[in-house]
N, C-alpha and C positions, 0 to 999 in steps of 0.2 A: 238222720242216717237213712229212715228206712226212704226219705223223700228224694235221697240224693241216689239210693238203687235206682227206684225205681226209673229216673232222668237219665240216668246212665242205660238202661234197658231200652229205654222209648229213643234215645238219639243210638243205641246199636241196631236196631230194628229197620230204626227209619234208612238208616245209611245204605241196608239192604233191600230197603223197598221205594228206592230212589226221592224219601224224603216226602211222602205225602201225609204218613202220620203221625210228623212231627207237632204241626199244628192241630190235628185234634187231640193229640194229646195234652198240647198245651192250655187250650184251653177245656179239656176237661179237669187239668191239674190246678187251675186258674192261675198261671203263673205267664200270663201273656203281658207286655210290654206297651202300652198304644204308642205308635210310631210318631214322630213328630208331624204337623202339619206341613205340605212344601208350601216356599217362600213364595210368593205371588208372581214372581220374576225372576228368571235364572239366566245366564248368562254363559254361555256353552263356547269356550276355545278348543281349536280343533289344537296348536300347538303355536308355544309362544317362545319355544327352546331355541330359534336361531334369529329372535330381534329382540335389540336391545329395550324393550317394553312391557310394559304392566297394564291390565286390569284393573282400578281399584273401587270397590264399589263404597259410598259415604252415605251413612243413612244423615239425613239435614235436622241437627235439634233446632229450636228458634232460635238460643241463642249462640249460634253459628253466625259467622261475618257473612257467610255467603246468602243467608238469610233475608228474603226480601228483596235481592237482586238479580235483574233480568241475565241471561247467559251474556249477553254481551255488553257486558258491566263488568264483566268478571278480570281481574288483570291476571289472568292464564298465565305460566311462562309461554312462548311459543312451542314446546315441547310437551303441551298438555294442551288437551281439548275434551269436553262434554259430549260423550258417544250414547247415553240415553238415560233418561228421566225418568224411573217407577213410581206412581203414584196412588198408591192403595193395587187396585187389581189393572189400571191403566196404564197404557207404555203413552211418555208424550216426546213427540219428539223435540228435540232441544234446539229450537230456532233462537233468533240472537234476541226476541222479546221475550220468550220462554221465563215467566217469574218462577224464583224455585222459593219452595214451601216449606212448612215445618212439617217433616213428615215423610218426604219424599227421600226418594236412593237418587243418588245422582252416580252415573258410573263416568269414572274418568279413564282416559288412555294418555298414558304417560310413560316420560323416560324416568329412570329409576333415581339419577338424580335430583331431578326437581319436585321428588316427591316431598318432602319437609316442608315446603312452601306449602304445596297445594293441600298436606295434611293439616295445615297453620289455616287455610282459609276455611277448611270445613269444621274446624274445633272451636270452642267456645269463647266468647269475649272476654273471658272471666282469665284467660290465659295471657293477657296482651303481650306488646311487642318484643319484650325480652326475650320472645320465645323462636324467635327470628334466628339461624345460625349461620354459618359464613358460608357462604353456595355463591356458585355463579352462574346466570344464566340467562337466556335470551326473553325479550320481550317485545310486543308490536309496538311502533313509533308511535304511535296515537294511545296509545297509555295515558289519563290522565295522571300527573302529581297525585290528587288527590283519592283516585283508587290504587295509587301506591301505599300512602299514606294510613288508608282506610284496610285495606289486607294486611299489608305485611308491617305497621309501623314507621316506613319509610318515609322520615319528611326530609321536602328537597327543594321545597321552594314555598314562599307564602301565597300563590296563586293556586287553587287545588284544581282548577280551570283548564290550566297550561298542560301541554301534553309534553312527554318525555323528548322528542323528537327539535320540539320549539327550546327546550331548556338548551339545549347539547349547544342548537344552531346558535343561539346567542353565547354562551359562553364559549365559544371555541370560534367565534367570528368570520369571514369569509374565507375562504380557500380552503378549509379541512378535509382532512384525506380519511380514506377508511384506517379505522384503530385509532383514532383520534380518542382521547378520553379527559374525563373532566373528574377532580376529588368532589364529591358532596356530602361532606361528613364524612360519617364512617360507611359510605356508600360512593365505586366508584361505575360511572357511567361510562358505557364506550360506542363507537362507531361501529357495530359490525358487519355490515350490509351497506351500499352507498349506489347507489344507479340512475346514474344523469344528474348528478348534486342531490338527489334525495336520499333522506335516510329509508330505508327499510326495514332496517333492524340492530336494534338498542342492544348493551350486553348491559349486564349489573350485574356489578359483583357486593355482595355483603362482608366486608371484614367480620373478625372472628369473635372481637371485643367490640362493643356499642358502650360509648361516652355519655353516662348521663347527660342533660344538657348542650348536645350536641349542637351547631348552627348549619343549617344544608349553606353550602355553598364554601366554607373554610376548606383552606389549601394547607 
């Protein structure tokens, strides 16, 4: 009681002596606090209130998927990109050789959507693909199969080689038009960009249920 006057005395005082002997009193009270230490890397938005976008900063454990892979390895939706790398007290920037480490913040900018994905690529192996849920959303034609496969549990073809773009072209055969789409399992593939017969941009949709034993390519 008598400890909680006398705090009550020292913060009436201070309030009237614009707060300078707050702090000796505290600590001649010894009841001071140590402040946390700042984060090595901060990350300052001026205002994110009128785009549809996030910030998300990922500290990388090792056994994260994205673990040991260079930025451009990474099967991003197109709606998500690598805006900078902390590494202890170092900023690196995130070129497409950029290896990311156990250790490192990697900050991403992304749509609010395709966040479940990219929170899937930065969490632990230990979680696998069940953890995948039904989203749909854009991806680069040159995606391999197999960093679909390696991310998100997507298998679509037994070539892990082949890029998303080559699967489409041979299953949907000459003449296809944009919004063309193909079933691969419980994953449907579509055309959504098309400029001069090229693809530019893949959609994929995830259904909501995954079939154990699934076979990519069943209609």
């Amino acid at each position: 009681m008598v400890l909680f006057n006398v705090v009550f005395f020292v913060v009436l005082v201070s309030a009237l002596t614009q707060g300078w002997s707050l702090p000796v009193m505290a600590r001649w009270l010894d009841v001071q606090e140590v402040g946390r230490p700042a984060p090595p890397v901060t990350l300052e938005i001026s205002s994110l209130k009128h785009i549809d976008g996030d910030i998300v900063e990922y500290p990388v454990d090792e056994r994260a998927w994205v673990t040991g892979h260079m930025v451009r390895d990474l099967a991003l939706p197109e709606t998500a990109v690598v805006a900078m790398i902390a590494r202890g007290q170092v900023i690196v920037p995130p070129r497409g050789t950029t290896l990311i480490r156990p250790g490192d913040h990697v900050f991403v900018v992304l749509k609010p959507s395709v966040r479940p994905l990219v929170d899937r690529m930065f969490s632990r192996q230990k979680e696998g693909p069940e953890a995948v849920k039904a989203i749909v959303f854009a991806i680069a034609p040159g995606t391999s199969v197999g960093e679909l496969e390696g991310f998100y549990g997507i298998h679509l073809d037994p070539d892990p080689a082949r890029s998303v773009a080559e699967l489409l072209e041979e299953r949907l055969g000459e003449g296809f038009l944009e919004g063309a789409e193909i079933r691969a399992g419980d994953v449907m593939l579509s055309v959504r960009r098309l400029e001069d017969g090229e693809i530019r941009e893949v959609g994929i949709e995830i259904f909501a249920q995954r079939r154990s034993g699934t076979e990519a390519g069943s209609s």
